[in-house]
N, CA, C and O atoms as CSV, one atom per row, in Angstrom:
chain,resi,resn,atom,element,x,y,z
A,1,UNK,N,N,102.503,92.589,129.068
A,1,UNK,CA,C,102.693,91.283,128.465
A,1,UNK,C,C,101.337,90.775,127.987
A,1,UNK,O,O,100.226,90.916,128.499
A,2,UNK,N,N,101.703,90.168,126.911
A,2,UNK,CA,C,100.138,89.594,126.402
A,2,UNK,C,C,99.429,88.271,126.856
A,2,UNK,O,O,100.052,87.219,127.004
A,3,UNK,N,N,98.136,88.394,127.058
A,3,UNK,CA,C,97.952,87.129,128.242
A,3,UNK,C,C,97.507,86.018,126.709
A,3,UNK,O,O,97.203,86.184,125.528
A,4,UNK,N,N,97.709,84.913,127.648
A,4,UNK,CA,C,97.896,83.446,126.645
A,4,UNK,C,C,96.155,83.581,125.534
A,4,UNK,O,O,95.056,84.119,125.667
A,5,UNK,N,N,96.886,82.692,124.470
A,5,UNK,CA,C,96.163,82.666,123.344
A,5,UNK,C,C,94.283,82.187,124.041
A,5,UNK,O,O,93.255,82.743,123.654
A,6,UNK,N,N,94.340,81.257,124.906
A,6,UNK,CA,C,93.533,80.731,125.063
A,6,UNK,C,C,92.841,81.114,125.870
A,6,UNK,O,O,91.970,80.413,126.387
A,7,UNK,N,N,93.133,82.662,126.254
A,7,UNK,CA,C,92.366,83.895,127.000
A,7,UNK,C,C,91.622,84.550,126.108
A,7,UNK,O,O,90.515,84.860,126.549
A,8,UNK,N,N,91.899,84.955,124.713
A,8,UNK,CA,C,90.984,85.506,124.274
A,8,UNK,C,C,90.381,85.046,123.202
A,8,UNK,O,O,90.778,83.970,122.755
A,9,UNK,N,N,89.083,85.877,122.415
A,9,UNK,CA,C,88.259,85.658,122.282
A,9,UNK,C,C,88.296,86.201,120.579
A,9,UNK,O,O,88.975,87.062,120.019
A,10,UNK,N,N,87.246,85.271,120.091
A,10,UNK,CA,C,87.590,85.775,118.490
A,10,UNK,C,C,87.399,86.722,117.875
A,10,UNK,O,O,87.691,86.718,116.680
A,11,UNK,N,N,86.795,87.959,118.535
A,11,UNK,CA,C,86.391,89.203,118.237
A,11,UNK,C,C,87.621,89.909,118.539
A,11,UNK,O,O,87.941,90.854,117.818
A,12,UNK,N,N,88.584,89.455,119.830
A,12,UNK,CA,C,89.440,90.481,120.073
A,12,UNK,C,C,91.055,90.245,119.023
A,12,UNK,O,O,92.009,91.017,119.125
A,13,UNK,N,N,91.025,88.822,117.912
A,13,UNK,CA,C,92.025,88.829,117.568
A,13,UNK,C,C,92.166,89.850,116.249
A,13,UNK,O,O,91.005,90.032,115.883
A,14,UNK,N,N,92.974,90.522,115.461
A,14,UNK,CA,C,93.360,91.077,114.484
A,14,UNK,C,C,93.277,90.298,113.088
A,14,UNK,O,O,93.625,89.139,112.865
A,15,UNK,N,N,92.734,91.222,112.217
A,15,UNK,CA,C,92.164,90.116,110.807
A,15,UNK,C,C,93.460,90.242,110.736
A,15,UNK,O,O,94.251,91.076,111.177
A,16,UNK,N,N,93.626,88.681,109.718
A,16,UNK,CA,C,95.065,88.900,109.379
A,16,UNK,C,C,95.395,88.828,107.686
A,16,UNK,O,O,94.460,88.451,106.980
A,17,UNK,N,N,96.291,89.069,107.226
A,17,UNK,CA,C,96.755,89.038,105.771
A,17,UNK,C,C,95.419,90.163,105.369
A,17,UNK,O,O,94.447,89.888,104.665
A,18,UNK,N,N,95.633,91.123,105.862
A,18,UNK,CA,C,94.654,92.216,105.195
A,18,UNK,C,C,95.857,93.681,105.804
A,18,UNK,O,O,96.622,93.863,106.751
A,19,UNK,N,N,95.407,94.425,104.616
A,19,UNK,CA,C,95.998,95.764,104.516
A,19,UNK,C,C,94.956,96.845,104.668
A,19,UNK,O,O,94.172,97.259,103.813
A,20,UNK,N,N,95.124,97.282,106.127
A,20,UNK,CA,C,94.008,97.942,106.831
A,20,UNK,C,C,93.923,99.688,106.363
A,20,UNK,O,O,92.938,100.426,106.394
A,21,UNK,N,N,95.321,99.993,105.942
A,21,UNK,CA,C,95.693,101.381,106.029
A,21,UNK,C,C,96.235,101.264,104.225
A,21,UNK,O,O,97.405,101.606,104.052
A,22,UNK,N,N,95.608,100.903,103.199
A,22,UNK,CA,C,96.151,101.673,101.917
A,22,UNK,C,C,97.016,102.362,101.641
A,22,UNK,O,O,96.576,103.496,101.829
A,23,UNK,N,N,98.501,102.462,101.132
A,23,UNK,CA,C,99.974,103.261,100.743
A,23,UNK,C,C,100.546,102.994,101.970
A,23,UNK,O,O,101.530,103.724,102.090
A,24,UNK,N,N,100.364,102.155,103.125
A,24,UNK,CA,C,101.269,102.351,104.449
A,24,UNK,C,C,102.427,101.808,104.372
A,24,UNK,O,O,102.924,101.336,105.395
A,25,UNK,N,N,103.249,101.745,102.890
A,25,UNK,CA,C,104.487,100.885,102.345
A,25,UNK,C,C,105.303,101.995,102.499
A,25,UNK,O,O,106.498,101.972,102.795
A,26,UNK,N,N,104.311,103.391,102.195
A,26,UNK,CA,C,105.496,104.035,102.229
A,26,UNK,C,C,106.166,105.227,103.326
A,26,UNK,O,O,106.917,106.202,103.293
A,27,UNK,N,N,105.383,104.469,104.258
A,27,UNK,CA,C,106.050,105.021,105.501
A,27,UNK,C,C,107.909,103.904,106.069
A,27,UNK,O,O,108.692,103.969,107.016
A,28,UNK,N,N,107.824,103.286,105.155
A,28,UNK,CA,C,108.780,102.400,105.328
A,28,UNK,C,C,110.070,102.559,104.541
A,28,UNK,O,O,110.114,102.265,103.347
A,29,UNK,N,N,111.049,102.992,105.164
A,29,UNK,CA,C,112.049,103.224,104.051
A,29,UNK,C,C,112.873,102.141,103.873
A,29,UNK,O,O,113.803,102.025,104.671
A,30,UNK,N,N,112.721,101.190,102.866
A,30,UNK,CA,C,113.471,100.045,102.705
A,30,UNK,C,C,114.875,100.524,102.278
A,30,UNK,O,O,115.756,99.750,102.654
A,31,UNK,N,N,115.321,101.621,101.576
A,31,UNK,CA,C,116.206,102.086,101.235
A,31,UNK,C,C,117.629,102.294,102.578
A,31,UNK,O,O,118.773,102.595,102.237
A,32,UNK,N,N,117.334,102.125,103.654
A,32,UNK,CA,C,118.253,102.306,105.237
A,32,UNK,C,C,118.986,100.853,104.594
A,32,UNK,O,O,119.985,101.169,103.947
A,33,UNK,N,N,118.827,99.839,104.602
A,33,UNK,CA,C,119.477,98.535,104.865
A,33,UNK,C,C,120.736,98.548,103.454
A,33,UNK,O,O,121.768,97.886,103.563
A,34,UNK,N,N,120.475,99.297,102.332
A,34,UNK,CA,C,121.091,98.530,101.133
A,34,UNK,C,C,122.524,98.525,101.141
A,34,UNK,O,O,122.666,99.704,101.465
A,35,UNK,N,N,123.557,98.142,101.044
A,35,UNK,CA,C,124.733,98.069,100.670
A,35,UNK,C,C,125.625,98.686,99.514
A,35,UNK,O,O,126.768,99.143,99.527
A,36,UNK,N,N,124.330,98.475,98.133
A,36,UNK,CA,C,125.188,98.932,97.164
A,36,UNK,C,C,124.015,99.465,96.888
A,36,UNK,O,O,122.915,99.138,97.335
A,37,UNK,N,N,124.395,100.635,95.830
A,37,UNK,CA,C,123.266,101.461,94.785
A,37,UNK,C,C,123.758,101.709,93.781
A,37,UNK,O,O,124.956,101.838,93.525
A,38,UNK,N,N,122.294,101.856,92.692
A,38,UNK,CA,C,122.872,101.981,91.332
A,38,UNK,C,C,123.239,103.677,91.008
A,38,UNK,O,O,122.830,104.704,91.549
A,39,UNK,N,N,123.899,103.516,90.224
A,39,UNK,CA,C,124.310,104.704,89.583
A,39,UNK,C,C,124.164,104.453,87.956
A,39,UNK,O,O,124.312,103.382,87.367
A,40,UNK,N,N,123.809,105.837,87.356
A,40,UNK,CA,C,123.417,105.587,85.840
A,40,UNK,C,C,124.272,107.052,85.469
A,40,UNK,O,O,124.485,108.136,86.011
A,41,UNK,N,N,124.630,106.312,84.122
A,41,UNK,CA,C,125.445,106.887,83.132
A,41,UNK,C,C,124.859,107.675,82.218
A,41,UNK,O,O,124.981,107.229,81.077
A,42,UNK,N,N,124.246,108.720,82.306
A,42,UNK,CA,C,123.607,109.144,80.987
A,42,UNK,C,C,124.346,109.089,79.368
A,42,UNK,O,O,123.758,108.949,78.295
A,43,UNK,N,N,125.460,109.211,79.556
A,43,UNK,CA,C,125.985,108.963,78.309
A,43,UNK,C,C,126.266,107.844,77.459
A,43,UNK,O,O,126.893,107.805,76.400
A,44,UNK,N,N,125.557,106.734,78.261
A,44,UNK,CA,C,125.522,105.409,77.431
A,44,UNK,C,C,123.349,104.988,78.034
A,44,UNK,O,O,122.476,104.156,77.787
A,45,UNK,N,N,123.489,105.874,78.629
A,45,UNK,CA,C,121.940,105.233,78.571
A,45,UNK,C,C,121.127,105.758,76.777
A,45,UNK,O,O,121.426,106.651,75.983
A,46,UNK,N,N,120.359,104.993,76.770
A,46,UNK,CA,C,119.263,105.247,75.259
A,46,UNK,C,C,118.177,105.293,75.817
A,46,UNK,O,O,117.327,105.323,74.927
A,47,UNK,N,N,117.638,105.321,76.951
A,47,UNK,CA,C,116.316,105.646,77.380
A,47,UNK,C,C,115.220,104.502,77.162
A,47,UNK,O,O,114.050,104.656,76.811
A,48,UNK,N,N,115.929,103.256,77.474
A,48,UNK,CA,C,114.815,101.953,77.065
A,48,UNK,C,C,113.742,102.154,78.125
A,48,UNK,O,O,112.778,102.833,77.771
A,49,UNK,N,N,113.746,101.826,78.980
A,49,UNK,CA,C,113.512,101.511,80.555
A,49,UNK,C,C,113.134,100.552,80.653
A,49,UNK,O,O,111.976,100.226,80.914
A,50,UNK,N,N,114.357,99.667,80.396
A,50,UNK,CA,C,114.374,98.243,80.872
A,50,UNK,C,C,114.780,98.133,82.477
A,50,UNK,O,O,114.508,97.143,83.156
A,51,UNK,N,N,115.482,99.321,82.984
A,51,UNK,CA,C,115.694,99.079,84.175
A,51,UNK,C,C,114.361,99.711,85.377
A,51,UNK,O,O,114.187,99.618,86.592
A,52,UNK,N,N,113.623,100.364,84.219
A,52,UNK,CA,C,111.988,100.637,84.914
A,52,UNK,C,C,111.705,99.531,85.044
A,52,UNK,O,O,111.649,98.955,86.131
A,53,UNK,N,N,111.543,99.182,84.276
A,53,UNK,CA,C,110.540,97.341,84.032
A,53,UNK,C,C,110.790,96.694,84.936
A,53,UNK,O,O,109.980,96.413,85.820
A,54,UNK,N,N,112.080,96.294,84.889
A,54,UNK,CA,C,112.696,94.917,85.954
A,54,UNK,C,C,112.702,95.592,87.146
A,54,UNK,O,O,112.919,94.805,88.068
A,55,UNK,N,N,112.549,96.767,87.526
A,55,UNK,CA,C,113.043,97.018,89.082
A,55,UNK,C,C,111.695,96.398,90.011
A,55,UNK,O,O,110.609,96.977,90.035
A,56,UNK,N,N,111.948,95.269,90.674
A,56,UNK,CA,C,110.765,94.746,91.590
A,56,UNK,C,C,110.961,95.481,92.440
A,56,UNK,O,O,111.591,94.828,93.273
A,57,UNK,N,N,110.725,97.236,93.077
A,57,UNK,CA,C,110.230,97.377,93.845
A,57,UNK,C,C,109.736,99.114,93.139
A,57,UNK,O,O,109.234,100.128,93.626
A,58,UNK,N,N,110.032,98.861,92.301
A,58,UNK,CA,C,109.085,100.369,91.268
A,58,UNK,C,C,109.681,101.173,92.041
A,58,UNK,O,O,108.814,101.591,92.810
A,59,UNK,N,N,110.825,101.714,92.328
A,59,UNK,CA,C,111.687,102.605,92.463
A,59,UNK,C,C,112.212,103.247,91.719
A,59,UNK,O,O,112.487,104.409,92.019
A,60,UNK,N,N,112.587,102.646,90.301
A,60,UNK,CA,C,112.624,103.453,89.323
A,60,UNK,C,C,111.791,104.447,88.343
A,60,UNK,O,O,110.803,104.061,87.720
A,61,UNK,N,N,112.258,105.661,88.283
A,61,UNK,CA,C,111.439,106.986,87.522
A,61,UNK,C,C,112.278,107.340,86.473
A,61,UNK,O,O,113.503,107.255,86.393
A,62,UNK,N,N,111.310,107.820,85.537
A,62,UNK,CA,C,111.855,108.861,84.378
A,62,UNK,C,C,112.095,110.172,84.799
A,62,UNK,O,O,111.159,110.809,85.281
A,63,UNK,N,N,113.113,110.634,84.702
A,63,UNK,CA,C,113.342,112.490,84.457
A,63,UNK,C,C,113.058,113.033,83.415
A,63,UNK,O,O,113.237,112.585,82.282
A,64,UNK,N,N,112.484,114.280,83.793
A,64,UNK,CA,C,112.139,115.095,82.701
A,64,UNK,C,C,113.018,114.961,81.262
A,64,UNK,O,O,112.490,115.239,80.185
A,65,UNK,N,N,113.901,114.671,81.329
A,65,UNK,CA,C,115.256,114.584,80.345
A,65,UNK,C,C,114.996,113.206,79.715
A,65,UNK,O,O,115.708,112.668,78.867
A,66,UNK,N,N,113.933,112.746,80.227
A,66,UNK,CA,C,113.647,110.876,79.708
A,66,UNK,C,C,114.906,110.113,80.221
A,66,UNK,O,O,115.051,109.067,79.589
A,67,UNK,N,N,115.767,110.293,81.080
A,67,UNK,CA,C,116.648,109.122,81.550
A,67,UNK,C,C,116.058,108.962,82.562
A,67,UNK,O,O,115.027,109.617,82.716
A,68,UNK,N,N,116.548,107.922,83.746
A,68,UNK,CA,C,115.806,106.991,84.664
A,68,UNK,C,C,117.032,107.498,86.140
A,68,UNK,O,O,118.212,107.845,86.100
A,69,UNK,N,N,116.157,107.340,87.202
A,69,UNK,CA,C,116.595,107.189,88.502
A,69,UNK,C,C,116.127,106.064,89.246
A,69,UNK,O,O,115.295,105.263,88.820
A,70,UNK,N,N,116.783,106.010,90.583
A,70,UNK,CA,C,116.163,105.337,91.385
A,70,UNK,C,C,115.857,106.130,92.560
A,70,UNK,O,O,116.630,106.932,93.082
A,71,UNK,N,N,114.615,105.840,92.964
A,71,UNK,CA,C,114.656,106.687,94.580
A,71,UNK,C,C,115.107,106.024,95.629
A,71,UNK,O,O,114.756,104.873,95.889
A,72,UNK,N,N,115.693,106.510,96.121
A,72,UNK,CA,C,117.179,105.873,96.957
A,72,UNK,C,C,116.150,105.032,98.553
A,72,UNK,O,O,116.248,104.016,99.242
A,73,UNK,N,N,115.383,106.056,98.474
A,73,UNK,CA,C,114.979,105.885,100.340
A,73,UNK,C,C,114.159,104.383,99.848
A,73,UNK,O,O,113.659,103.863,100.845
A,74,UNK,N,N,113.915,103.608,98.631
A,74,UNK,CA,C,113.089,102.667,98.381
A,74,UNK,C,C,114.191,101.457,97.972
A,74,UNK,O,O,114.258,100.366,98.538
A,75,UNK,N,N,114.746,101.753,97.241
A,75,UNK,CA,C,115.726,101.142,96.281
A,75,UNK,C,C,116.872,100.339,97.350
A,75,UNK,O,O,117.770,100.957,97.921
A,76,UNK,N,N,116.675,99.042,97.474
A,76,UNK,CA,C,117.534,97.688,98.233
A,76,UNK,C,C,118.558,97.501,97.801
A,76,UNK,O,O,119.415,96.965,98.504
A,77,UNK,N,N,118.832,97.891,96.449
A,77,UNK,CA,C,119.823,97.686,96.077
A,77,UNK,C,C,120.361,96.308,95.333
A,77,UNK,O,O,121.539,95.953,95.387
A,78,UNK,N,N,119.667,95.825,94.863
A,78,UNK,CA,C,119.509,94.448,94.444
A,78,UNK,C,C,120.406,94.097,93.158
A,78,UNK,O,O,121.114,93.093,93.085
A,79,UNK,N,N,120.291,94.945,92.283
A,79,UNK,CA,C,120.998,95.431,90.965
A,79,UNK,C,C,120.743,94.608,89.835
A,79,UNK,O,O,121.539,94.230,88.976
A,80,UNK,N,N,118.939,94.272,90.005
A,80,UNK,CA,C,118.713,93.633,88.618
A,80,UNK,C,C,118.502,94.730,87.790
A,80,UNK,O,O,118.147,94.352,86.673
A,81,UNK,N,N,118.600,96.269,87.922
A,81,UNK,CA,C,118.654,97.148,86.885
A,81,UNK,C,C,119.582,97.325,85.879
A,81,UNK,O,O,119.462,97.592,84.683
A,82,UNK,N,N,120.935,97.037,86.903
A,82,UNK,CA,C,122.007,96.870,86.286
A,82,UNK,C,C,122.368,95.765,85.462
A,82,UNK,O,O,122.792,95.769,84.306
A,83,UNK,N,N,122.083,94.617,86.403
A,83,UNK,CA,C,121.798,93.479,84.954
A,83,UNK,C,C,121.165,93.547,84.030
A,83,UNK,O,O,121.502,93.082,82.941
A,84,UNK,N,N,120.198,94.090,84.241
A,84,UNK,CA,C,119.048,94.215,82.399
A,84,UNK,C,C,119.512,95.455,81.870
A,84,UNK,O,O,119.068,96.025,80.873
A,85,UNK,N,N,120.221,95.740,82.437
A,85,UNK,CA,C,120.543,97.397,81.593
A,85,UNK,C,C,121.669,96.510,80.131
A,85,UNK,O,O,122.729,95.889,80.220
A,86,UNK,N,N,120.937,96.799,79.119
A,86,UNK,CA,C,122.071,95.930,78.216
A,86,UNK,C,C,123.430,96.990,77.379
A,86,UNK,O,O,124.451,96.425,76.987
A,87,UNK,N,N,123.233,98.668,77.183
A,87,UNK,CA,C,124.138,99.265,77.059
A,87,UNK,C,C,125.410,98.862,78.222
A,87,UNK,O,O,126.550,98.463,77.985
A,88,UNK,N,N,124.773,99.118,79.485
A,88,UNK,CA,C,126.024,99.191,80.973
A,88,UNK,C,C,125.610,100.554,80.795
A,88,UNK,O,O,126.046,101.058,79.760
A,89,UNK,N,N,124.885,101.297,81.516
A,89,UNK,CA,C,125.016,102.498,81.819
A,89,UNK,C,C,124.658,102.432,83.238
A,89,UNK,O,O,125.099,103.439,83.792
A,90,UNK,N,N,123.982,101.591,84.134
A,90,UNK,CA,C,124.321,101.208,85.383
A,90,UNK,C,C,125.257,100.507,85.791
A,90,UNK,O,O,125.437,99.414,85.253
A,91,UNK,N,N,126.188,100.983,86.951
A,91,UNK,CA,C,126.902,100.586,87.395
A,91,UNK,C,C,126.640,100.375,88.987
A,91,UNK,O,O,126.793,101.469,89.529
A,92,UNK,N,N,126.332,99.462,89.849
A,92,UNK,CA,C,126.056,99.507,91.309
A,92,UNK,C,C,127.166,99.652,91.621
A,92,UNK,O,O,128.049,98.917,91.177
A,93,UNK,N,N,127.529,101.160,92.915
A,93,UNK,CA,C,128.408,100.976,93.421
A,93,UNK,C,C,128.372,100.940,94.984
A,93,UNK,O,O,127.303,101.081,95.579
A,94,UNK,N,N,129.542,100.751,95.631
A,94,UNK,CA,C,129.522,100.624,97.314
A,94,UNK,C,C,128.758,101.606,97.845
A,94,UNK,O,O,129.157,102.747,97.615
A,95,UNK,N,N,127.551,101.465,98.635
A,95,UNK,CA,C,127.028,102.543,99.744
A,95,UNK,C,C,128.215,103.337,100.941
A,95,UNK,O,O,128.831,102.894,101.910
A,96,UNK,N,N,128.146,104.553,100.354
A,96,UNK,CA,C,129.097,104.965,101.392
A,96,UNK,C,C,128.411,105.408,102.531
A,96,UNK,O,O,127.389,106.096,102.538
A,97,UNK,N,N,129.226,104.840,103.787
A,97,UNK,CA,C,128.290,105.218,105.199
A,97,UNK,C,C,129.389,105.998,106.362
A,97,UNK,O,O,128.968,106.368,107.458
């Protein structure tokens, strides 16, 4: 158990709002929690990557083929890809578990 605040000393507390370890985001798989995921249509995608752009957590990639994925183990599932996708070639569907 940790002994009370007013035991220690200012050398022994932890800097805080600092990122000690550089890339340690991606030991984290945000991708466990999501509910839904996108799925893409290649046959109505045109290769904008509007759903690169908008994805706030840069989960989305190009394939060699120039269409787009998401990497799943990152990807929350949020589905603003699918909203900015303006063909509809994303469709979010149910996470099956």
């Amino acid at each position: 158990m940790a002994k009370p605040m007013e035991e220690y000393k200012w050398h022994e507390l932890n800097v805080g709002c600092v990122i000690e370890e550089v890339g340690n985001a991606r030991e984290y798989k945000t991708g466990d929690w999501r509910s839904f995921k996108p799925v893409w249509n290649n046959e109505k995608c045109i290769k904008c990557g509007l759903c690169w752009l908008y994805c706030p957590d840069a989960t989305v990639f190009k394939t060699n083929e120039g269409f787009y994925l998401s990497n799943l183990d990152y990807c929350k599932g949020c589905g603003i890809c699918a909203k900015e996708c303006k063909p509809g070639a994303i469709k979010m569907v149910e996470e099956g578990r």
